[in-house]
N, C-alpha and C positions, 0 to 999 in steps of 0.2 A: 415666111417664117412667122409665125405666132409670136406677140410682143408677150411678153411675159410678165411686164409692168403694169399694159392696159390691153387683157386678155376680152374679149366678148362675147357673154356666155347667155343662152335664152337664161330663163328665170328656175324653170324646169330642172336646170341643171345643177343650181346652186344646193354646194354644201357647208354643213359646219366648218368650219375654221379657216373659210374664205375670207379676202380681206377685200371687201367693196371698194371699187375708189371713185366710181363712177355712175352715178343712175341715168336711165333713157330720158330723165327729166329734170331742171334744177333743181337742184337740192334743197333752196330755199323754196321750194312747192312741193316738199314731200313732209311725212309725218316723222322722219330722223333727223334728232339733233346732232348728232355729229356729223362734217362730210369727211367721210370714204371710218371705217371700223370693219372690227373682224366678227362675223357671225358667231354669236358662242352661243346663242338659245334657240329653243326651236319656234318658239314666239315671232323674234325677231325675222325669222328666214318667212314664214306662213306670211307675215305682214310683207314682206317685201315680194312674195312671190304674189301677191294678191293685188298692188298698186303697182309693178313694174312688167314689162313685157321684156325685158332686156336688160342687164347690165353690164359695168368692166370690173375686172378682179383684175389685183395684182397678188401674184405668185411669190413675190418675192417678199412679201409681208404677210401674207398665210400660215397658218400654222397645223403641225404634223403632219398627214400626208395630201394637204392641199400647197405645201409650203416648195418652191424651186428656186436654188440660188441663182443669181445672177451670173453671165460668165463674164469672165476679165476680160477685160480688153485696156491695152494700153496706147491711145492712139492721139494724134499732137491734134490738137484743132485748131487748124489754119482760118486767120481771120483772111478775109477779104480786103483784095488793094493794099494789106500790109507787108511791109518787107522787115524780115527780122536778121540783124545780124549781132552775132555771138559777142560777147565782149569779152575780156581778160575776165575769166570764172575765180581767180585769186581775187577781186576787187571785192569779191561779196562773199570772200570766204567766213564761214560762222564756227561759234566752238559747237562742239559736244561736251557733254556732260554725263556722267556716270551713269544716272537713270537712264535717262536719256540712250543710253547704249545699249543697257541692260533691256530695256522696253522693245528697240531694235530687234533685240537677239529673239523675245519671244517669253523673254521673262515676264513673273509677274511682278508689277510697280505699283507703288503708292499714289496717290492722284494726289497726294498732300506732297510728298516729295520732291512731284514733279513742278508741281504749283511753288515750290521754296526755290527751286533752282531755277528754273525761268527766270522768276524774282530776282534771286542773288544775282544771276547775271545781265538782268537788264538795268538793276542797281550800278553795276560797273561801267556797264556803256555808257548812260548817261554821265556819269563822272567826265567821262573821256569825250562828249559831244556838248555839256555844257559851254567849255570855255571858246565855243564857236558856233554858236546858236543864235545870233540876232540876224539870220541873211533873212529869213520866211516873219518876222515880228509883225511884218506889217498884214497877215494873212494868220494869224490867230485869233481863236476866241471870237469867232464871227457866227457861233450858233444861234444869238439873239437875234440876228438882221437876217438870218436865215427864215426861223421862227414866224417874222412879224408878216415877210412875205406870205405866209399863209394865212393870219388874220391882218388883214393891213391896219395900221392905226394902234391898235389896239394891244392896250396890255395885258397879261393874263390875269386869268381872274381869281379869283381866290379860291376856289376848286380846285386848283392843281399845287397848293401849299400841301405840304406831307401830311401824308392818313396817319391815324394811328392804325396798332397793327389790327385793332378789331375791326375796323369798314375796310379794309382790305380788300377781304373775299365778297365781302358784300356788294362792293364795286363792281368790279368783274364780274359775280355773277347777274349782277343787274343788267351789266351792259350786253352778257348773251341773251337773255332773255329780252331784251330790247331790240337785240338784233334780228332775232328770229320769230318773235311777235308770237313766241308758245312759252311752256313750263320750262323752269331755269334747268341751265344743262343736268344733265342726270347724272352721278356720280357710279364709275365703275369700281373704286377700289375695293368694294367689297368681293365683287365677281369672284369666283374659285377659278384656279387654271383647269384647263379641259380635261378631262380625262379617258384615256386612252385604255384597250389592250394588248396586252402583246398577243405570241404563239400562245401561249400557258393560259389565255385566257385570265390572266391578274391584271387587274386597275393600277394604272401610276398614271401618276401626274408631269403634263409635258412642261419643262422648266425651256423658255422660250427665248434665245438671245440673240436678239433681232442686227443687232452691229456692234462690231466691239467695243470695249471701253475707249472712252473718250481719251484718258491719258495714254494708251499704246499709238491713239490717232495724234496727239499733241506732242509726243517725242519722234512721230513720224516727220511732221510738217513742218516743224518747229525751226529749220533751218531754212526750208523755205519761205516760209511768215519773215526770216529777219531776212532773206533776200527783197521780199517788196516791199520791205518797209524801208530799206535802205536806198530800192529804186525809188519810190517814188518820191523821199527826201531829196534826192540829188534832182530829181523834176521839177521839183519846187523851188528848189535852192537856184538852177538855173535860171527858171522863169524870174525869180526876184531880181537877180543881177543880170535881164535883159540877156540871158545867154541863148542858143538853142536849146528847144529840149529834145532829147534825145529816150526815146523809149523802146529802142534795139535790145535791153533785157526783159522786156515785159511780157513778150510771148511764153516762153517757157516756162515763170513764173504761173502766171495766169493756169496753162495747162493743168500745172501740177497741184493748185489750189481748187481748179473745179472739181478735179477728179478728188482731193479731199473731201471737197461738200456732198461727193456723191457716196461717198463712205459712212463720214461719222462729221456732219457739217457743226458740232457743237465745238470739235477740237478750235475751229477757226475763230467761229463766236467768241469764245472763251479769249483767246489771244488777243481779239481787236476789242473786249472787255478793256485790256489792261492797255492797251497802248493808247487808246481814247481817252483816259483819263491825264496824261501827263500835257494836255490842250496842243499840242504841236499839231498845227493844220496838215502837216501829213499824215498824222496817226486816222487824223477825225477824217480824212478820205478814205482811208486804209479801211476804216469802219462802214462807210456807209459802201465802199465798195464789197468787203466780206456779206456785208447783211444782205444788199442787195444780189450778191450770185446766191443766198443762199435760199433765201423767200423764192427767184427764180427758179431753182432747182426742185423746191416744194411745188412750185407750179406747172413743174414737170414740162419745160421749158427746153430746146436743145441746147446739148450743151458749146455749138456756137452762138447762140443766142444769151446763154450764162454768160462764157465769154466776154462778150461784148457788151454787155452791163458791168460788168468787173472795171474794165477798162475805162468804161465813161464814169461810174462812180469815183473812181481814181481823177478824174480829170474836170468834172462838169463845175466845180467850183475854184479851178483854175485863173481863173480873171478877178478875180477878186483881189490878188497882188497887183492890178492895174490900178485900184482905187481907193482912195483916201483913210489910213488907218484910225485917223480921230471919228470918219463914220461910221465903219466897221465896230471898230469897239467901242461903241459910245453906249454907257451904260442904263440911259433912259428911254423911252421912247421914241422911238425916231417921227421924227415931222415929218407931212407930205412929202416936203423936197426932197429930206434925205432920206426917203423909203425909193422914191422914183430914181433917186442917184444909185442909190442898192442896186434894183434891178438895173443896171446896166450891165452889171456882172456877168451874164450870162453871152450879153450881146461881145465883150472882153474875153473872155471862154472863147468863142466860134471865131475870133479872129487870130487867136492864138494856134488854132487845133487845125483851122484852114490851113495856114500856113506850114504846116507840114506834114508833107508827102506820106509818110508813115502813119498817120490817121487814118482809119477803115471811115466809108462814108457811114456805116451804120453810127457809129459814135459819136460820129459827130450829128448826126438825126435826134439820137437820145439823151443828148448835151443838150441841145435846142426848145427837147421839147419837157425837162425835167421841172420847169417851172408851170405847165401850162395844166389849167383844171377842165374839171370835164364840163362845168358851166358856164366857160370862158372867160372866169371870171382870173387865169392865167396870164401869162407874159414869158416872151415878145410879142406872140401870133395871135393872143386870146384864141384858140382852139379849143372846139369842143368834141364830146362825146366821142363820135364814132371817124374823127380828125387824130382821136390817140389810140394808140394802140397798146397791148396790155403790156408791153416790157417797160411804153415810156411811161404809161401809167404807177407804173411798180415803181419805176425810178423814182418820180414823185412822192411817190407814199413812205417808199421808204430814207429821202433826203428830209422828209417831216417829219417824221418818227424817229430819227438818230438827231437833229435839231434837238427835239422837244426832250428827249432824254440826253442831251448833251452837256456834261458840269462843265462850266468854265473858272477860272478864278474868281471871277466877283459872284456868281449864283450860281446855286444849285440846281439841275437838270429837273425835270417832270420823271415820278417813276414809272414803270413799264405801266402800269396800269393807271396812273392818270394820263399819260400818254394813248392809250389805246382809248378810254373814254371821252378826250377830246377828237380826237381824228373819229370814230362813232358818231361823233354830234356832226361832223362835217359827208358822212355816211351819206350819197344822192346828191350832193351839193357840190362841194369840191372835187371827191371822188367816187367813183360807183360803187354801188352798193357793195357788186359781184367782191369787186376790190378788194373793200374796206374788209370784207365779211372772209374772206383766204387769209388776208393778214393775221385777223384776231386767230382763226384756225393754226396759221403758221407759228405765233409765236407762245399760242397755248395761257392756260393760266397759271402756271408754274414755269417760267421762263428761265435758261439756265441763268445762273448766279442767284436765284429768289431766293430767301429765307423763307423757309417753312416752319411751320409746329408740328409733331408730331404726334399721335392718341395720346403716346407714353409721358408727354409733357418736354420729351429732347427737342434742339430745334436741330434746323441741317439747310445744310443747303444745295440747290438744283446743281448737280456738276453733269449732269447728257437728260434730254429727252426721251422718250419713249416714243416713236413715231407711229405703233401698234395699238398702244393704249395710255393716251397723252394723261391720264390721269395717274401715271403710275410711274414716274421717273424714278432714277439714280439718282439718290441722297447721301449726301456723306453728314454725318452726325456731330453738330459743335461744341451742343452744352447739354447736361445732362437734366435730368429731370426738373433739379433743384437750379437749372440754369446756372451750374457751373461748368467750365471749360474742358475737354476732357482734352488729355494730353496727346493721345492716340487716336484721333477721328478714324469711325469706322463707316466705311460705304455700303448702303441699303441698296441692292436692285428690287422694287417695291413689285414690281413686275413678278418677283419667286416667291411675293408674298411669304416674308420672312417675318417668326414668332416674337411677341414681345417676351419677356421671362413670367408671366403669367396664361402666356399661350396663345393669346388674341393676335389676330394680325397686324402689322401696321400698317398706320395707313396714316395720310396728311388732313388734320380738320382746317389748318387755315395757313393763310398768307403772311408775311411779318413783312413789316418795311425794313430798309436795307439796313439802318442805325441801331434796329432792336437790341434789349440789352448788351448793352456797348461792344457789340462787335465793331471792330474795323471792316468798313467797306472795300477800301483797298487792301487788303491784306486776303481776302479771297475773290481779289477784281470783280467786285460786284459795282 
């Protein structure tokens, strides 16, 4: 049966409104700055048919009649060596909510709505988990000692104190242009949608909706998100007070989240948005474990192999409740000693995760090897290059890139794009090129939660990706021209290139940092 994700077509065969995902060459040796885009010109098709003998198309990102949906399939994915048993399903029971329901049923919802009632309701949990919150103390706020392991010694440097909002975009697109060693990426927003005819022989325009809105995926999930985040609190909680850990809920869990990411992976992002920010070392696993199936998932990875990054991301900075919270949290730079005291962390991880039976050996493979680079210049093993393979790779990249964007109480995190600029400078060094170069592709230069501007002078902000045409996300709109608030945020799919009230399209000239005219960051979990 023909994969209809990574289909193989001679060159010969290619038409408009295919979506490339794949050349018979690396990408970074061919004359396209994006990897994997949808044929809209005939320019573009003549060049590729003229440097390729071969390509892959995916069907399920094609548009009009090159476009084939995916079919469902709902099937559990069994890890390996794992045994899973059921627990009392009352222990992780969660509310519902209005929306929430309503979203369910197929109605249409607010993404503002739904973003207030999450809120409200995680507003109440915490009330209720406060007055019993010191068991995990000693295993917070450990992003810095996370961080340092990746430059050792070393403080950061003054390049990653906050842009204003005008070098922004100029970062970013420096850094593609850096990465790709051609003309800075080309910009599609202007592109027109395709145009089609019917029987009748009349032109219209194909309006293209590639996965549904992120808030019908966010009142889907949203019960499940508080199921793992409640497992993997009580893993924590054990391991602090020397108990067993018990991870007999975590399969189904897992299941139900990958096949999210395989939907509408922003719903997830979004959720581990907000729970990263209240510094509880389960949330910040909770996170680097989401981000991680979901860059996975981009890399079109199986989904036991997602799986199983899920899992270690949840787990791989586990030992860290073994060792001394005054290192852990120590606000300056850590000394030789206590950076090599750090990394013992991992070696604390592998004796906790040995020790029971329930651990798949892949996971604990990709615990071991989360710290190691590809110059050797890693730990425990110093392994290099072709010693990692690309899941533990990814693990790596992306426990450094949720570090470096990590706020804790005493500092503020690096933003997505000074983050992406320093992990670029370690581009061949720490990590491979190939790597480093998917990630910046994965996480785009409008990342969800980003502030934008937009031509009309509104700003908005990223609430879903565009995985067809990463230049043209879903915006929902905060301040108006004169950058005041509007009361009623309205959502842009930039994608149906929708009219400004002068008629011109919109479209995003630049990037704003999170703090721009005084919005609250956490008030749209950015």
């Amino acid at each position: 049966m023909t994969d209809i994700k990574k289909e193989k077509i001679a060159v010969n065969q290619l038409e408009l409104g295919m979506f490339v995902v794949e050349l018979d060459k690396p990408w970074i040796e061919s004359d396209f700055l994006l990897q994997g885009f949808v044929l809209e010109d005939q320019a573009e098709l003549d060049k590729m048919k003229s440097t390729c003998l071969y390509v892959y198309i995916d069907r399920t990102k094609s548009l009009g009649t090159q476009f084939s949906a995916m079919a469902k399939r709902n099937v559990a994915i069994q890890l390996k060596r794992s045994v899973v048993r059921l627990k009392d399903p009352s222990k992780y029971d969660t509310k519902e909510t209005p929306t929430m329901n309503k979203a369910r049923r197929g109605e249409k919802v607010s993404f503002m709505d739904i973003l207030r009632e999450v809120k409200g309701y995680q507003k109440s949990q915490n009330v209720e988990r406060n007055s019993n919150d010191d068991t995990i103390s000693n295993i917070r706020h450990v992003g810095d000692a996370i961080l340092q392991t990746t430059l050792p010694y070393e403080e950061r440097s003054e390049h990653t104190t906050t842009q204003s909002s005008g070098g922004f975009i100029n970062s970013i697109g420096g850094l593609f242009s850096g990465l790709l060693g051609r003309k800075k990426l080309k910009s599609s927003a202007k592109r027109a949608a395709p145009l089609e005819k019917n029987a009748n022989h009349e032109e219209r325009i194909t309006i293209y909706e590639e996965q549904a809105p992120v808030e019908e995926e966010i009142a889907i999930i949203y019960p499940v998100y508080e199921q793992s985040q409640a497992i993997t609190r009580d893993i924590f909680d054990a391991i602090a007070d020397n108990h067993e850990m018990d991870i007999s809920s975590v399969s189904d869990v897992l299941d139900s989240m990958v096949e999210s990411i395989g939907r509408t992976p922003d719903a997830l992002l979004w959720l581990a948005k907000l729970k990263k920010a209240d510094g509880h070392a389960y949330n910040q696993a909770l996170n680097v474990s989401i981000t991680l199936m979901a860059f996975n998932s981009f890399l079109a990875l199986s989904k036991e192999q997602i799986k199983v990054s899920g899992l270690a991301g949840l787990l791989q900075d586990i030992g860290k409740v073994k060792l001394s919270s005054d290192v852990l949290l120590k606000k300056s730079k850590l000394t030789r000693e206590e950076y090599e005291y750090v990394k013992k962390h991992v070696d604390e991880s592998l004796k906790i995760l040995r020790e029971n039976p329930d651990i798949p050996a892949e996971v604990i493979k990709l615990v071991a090897k989360h710290h190691e680079r590809v110059d050797g210049s890693g730990y425990p093993f110093q392994l290099k290059e072709n010693q990692l393979s690309i899941i533990s790779q990814a693990a790596g990249l992306i426990d450094t890139y949720c570090a470096m964007t990590n706020h804790r109480g005493y500092a503020e995190g690096a933003s997505h794009q000074q983050a992406l600029d320093q992990i670029h400078a370690l581009s061949g060094k720490k990590f491979s090129t190939e790597i480093v170069d998917q990630l910046i592709q994965f996480m785009g230069i409008y990342p969800v939660s980003s502030l934008v501007e937009l031509n009309t002078g509104e700003v908005g902000v990223v609430i879903q990706q565009n995985q067809v045409r990463r230049l043209l996300p879903r915006v929902m709109l905060l301040l108006d021209a004169e950058k005041v608030r509007y009361n009623a945020p309205v959502v842009l799919d930039l994608i149906n290139k929708p009219k400004t009230p002068n008629g011109e399209g919109y479209n995003i000239v630049k990037g704003l940092a999170a703090d721009s005219y005084g919005l609250n960051p956490s008030e749209f979990y950015i």
